[in-house]
N, C-alpha and C positions, 0 to 999 in steps of 0.2 A: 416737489420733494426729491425729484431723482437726480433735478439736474447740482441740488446743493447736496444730493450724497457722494454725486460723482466728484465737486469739488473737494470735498471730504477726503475721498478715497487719494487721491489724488493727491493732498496734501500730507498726508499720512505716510505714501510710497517716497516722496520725495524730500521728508521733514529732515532725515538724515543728514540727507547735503544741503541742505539751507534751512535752518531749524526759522531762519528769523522770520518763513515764509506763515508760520501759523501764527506770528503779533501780526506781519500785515492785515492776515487775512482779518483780524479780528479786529484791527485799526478801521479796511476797510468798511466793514459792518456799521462801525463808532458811527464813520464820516457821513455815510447814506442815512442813518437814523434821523443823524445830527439836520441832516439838511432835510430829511420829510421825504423821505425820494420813494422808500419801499410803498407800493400801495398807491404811488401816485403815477400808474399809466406807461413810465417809463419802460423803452423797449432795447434798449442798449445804452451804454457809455457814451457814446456820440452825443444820445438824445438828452442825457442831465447834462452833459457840458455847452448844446445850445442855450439851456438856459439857465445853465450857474457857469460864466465863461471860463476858460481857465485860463489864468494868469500866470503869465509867462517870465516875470521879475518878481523881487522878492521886495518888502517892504525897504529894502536897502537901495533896491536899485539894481541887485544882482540878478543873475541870468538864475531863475527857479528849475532846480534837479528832480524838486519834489513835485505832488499835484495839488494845488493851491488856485482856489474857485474864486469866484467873487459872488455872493450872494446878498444882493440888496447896498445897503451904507458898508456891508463886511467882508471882508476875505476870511476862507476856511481852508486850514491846510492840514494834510493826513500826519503830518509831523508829530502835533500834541497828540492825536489819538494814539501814535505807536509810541511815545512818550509814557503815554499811560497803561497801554498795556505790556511794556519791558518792564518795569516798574512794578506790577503787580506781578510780574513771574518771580523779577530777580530780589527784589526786596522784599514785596508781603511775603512770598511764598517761597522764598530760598532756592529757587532752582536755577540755581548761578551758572550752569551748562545751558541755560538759555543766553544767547549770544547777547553785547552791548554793543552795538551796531544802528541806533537808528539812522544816520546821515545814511550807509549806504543802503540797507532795509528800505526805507522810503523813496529811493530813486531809483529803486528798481520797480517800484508799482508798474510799469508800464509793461512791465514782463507778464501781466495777469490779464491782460485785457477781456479773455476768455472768462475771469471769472466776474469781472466790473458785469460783464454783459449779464450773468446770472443774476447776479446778487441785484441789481436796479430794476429789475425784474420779477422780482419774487416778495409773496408778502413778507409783512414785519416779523409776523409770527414764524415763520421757515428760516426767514437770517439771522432771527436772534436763538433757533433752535439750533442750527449751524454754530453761531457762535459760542452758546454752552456747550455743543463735542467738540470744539474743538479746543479748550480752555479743558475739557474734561481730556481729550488725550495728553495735550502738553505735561500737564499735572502728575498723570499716570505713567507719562515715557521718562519723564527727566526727575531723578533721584532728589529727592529732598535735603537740603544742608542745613536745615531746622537745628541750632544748638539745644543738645537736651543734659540740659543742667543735670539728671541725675547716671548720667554716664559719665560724672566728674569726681574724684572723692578728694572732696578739699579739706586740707587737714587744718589744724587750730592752729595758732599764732604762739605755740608753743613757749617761745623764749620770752616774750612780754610778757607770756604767763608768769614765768618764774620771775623776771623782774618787776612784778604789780605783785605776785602773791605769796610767792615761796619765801619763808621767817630765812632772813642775809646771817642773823646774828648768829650765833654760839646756842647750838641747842643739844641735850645730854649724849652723852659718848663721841662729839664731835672735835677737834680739836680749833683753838679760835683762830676764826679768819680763813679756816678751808671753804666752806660754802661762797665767801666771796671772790676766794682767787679764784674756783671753779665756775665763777660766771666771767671773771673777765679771761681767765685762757677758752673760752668755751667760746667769747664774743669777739676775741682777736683771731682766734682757728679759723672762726665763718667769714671773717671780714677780709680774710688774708689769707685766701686760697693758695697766692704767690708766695708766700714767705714760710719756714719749718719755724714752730711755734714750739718753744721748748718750757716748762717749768717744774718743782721739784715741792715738796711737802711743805706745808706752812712750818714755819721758825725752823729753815733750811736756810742756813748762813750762803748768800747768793756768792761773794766771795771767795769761798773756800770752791765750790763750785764753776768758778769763772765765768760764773752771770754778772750783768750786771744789773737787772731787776728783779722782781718777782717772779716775770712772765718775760722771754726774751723772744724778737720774731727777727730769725735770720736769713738773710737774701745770699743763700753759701756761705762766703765767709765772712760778709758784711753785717755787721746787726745795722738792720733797717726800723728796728719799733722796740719798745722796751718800756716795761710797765709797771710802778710800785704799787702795790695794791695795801689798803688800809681799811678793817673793816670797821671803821669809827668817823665819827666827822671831825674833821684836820681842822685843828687850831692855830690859828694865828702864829704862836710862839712855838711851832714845831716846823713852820717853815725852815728855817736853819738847817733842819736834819736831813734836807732832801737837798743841800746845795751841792757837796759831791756826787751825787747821783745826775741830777741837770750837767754838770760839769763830763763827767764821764758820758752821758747819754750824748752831750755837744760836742766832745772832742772827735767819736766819733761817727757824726753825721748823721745819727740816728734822733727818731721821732720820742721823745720823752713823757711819757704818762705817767700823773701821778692820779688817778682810778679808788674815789672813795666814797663811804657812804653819802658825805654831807663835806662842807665844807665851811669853816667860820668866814666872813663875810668878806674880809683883809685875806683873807688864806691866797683867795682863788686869783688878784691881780700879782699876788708877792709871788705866788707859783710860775704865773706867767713872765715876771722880769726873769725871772731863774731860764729862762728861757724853754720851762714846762708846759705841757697840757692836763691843767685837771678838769676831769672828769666824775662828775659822782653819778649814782643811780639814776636820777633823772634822767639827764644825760643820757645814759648809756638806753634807757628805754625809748627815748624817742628818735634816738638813729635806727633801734631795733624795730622800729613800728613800720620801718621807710621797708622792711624787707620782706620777702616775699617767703610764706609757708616753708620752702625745702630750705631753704636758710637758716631761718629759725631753726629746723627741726636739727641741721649741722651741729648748730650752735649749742643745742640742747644735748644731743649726742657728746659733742666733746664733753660737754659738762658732765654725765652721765662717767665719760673716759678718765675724765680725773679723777672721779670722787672713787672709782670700781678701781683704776690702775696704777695713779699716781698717787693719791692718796691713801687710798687702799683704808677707807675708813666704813666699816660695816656701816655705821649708824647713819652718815651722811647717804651711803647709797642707796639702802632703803629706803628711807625718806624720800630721798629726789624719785629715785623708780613712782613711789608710790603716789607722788604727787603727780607728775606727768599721765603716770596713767589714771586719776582721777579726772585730768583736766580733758584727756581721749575721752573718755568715759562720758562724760557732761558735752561735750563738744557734738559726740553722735547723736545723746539723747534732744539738744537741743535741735537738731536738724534734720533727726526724724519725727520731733514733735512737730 
C-alpha cells in the first residue's frame, strides 16, 4: 500500500506538467488486469515481459513507440487502454483541460518503469484502489465543461409567432393593411442588417414620397430591395397593376417584392415574367423558421417600431405588445413546466 501511495503522491506533484501522466497510469493498471499479471507472482516489469514478449513492430510492420506484448494467438497494446481512458475524462466527463495526446502519452511509458515495477507487484485490490484515486483526483483538479442547459435563457421563436398566430387582417381602430406592412418592414429590418429600411403609413402615396414601394431597403443611394405589400390574396387580373412598379424596381437594379396574404394560382408565374418576387405569408414563415431567436426577436421589435412610431396606431400597438408578451408568457411557463 505505501509503495502505490508513493506512486500516488508522485503523480499528483507532477500532474501539472504532464497531466497525460494520470490516463497512463490508469491505462497501465487497464493493461496489467487485462493480462492477469496482479496476484500472479510477478516481481518486476522485466519479469511480465519474459513471459508476454514485447513486440517490437506494429501490426503494419512498423517500428512499435508504444508497449505492445504478445500474449498467446494475441498482441495487447497500452494504446486502446489510454484510448479509453482520455475518452472517459474528455467526453464522458467533460474535462477537456485533460490533454488529446495518446500517440505521445503512450510512448512515453517507458519513462515509469519505476512504477510498471509496483504495480506488477502489487495485488488486484491495491491497483484498482490506486486506480479509483487517481480518476478520483483527475475529476477533482480539472474543472468540468458539463453544458448546463439552465444557465441558457432561450427565448421563443417570437416572429413565426406572429406569422402562425397574430389575426394579419384589419381589426377595430386599426387602419387596413398596417399589421401586414408591419410584418414585412419588421421581416426586411432583420433580414437586412446591411441595407436602411425605410417605409411610411398605409394608403401613403409612395410617389409623392419618392418611394418606390411600400417598404424601400436602400444600400446609400442605391435602392437594393423594395417591396409592395397587399394585405389580401392577388388575383389574377391585378397583375397589371404591379407592371410599373417591376418596371421601376428593374430599371433600377433592385430586388422587387410583391409580399401578400395569398396569391390566385396565375398570380404567382405572371409576377414572376414582370420580373417580380412574390411572396405571401407562407413564404415569408418558412424563411423565418430558418432563423435563429435574436432574429426573430429583431424582427419583432421592428414590428413593434412601426406600429408605436411609424404608424402610430394605439390599437395595433396594443395588440401586438400584448400578443408577444402572452406568447413570453406561455413560452416560460411551458419550460418551467
Amino acid at each position: 500500500m505505501q509503495k502505490t501511495t508513493e506512486i500516488h503522491e508522485a503523480l499528483v506533484q507532477g500532474f501539472r506538467a504532464r497531466k497525460f501522466s494520470a490516463g497512463l497510469l490508469v491505462a497501465f493498471i487497464d493493461f496489467l488486469i487485462e493480462l492477469d499479471v496482479p496476484g500472479a507472482g510477478f516481481h518486476d516489469l522485466a519479469a511480465v515481459l519474459e513471459r508476454y514478449p514485447r513486440q517490437e513492430t506494429t501490426a503494419q510492420g512498423k517500428r512499435a513507440n508504444t508497449l505492445i506484448v504478445r500474449d498467446g494467438d494475441r498482441t495487447l497494446s497500452i494504446r486502446p487502454f489510454y484510448n479509453d481512458v482520455e475518452r472517459f475524462f474528455r467526453a464522458e466527463k467533460k474535462r477537456f483541460d485533460f490533454p488529446s495526446c495518446a500517440p505521445h502519452a503512450t510512448q512515453a511509458w517507458s519513462d515509469y518503469i519505476e512504477w510498471w515495477d509496483v504495480l506488477v507487484s502489487t495485488s488486484r485490490e491495491e491497483i484498482q484502489d490506486l486506480r479509483d484515486r487517481v480518476v478520483a483526483f483527475v475529476l477533482e483538479e480539472l474543472e468540468s465543461h458539463e453544458f448546463d442547459p439552465s444557465t441558457i435563457d432561450v427565448e421563443p421563436p417570437l416572429f413565426a409567432r406572429v406569422l402562425e398566430d397574430f389575426e394579419l387582417t384589419r381589426q377595430q381602430g386599426e387602419p387596413t393593411g398596417a399589421a401586414f406592412q408591419g410584418i414585412v418592414f419588421g421581416f426586411l429590418r432583420a433580414d437586412n442588417p446591411h441595407l436602411q429600411v425605410e417605409t411610411q403609413k398605409v394608403r401613403t402615396g409612395s410617389k409623392r414620397l419618392q418611394r418606390v414601394g411600400d417598404v424601400d431597403c436602400w444600400d446609400g443611394a442605391r435602392l437594393a430591395i423594395s417591396a409592395e405589400v397587399k394585405q389580401y390574396p392577388v388575383p389574377e387580373a391585378d397583375v397589371p397593376d404591379f407592371e410599373a412598379f417591376g418596371s421601376e424596381a428593374g430599371r433600377r437594379g433592385a430586388l422587387g417584392l410583391v409580399v401578400a396574404l395569398d396569391f390566385e394560382e396565375q398570380a404567382r408565374p405572371r409576377l414572376t415574367g414582370l420580373g417580380l418576387k412574390p411572396l405571401d405569408a407562407d413564404d415569408l414563415l418558412e424563411i423565418v423558421e430558418l432563423w435563429d431567436p435574436v432574429k426573430q426577436r429583431i424582427a419583432a421589435m421592428s414590428f413593434v417600431y412601426y406600429a408605436t412610431h411609424v404608424e402610430k396606431n394605439a390599437a395595433l400597438s396594443k395588440r401586438l405588445l400584448q400578443f408577444l408578451e402572452d406568447v413570453e408568457t406561455a413560452w416560460r411557463e411551458a419550460r418551467s413546466g
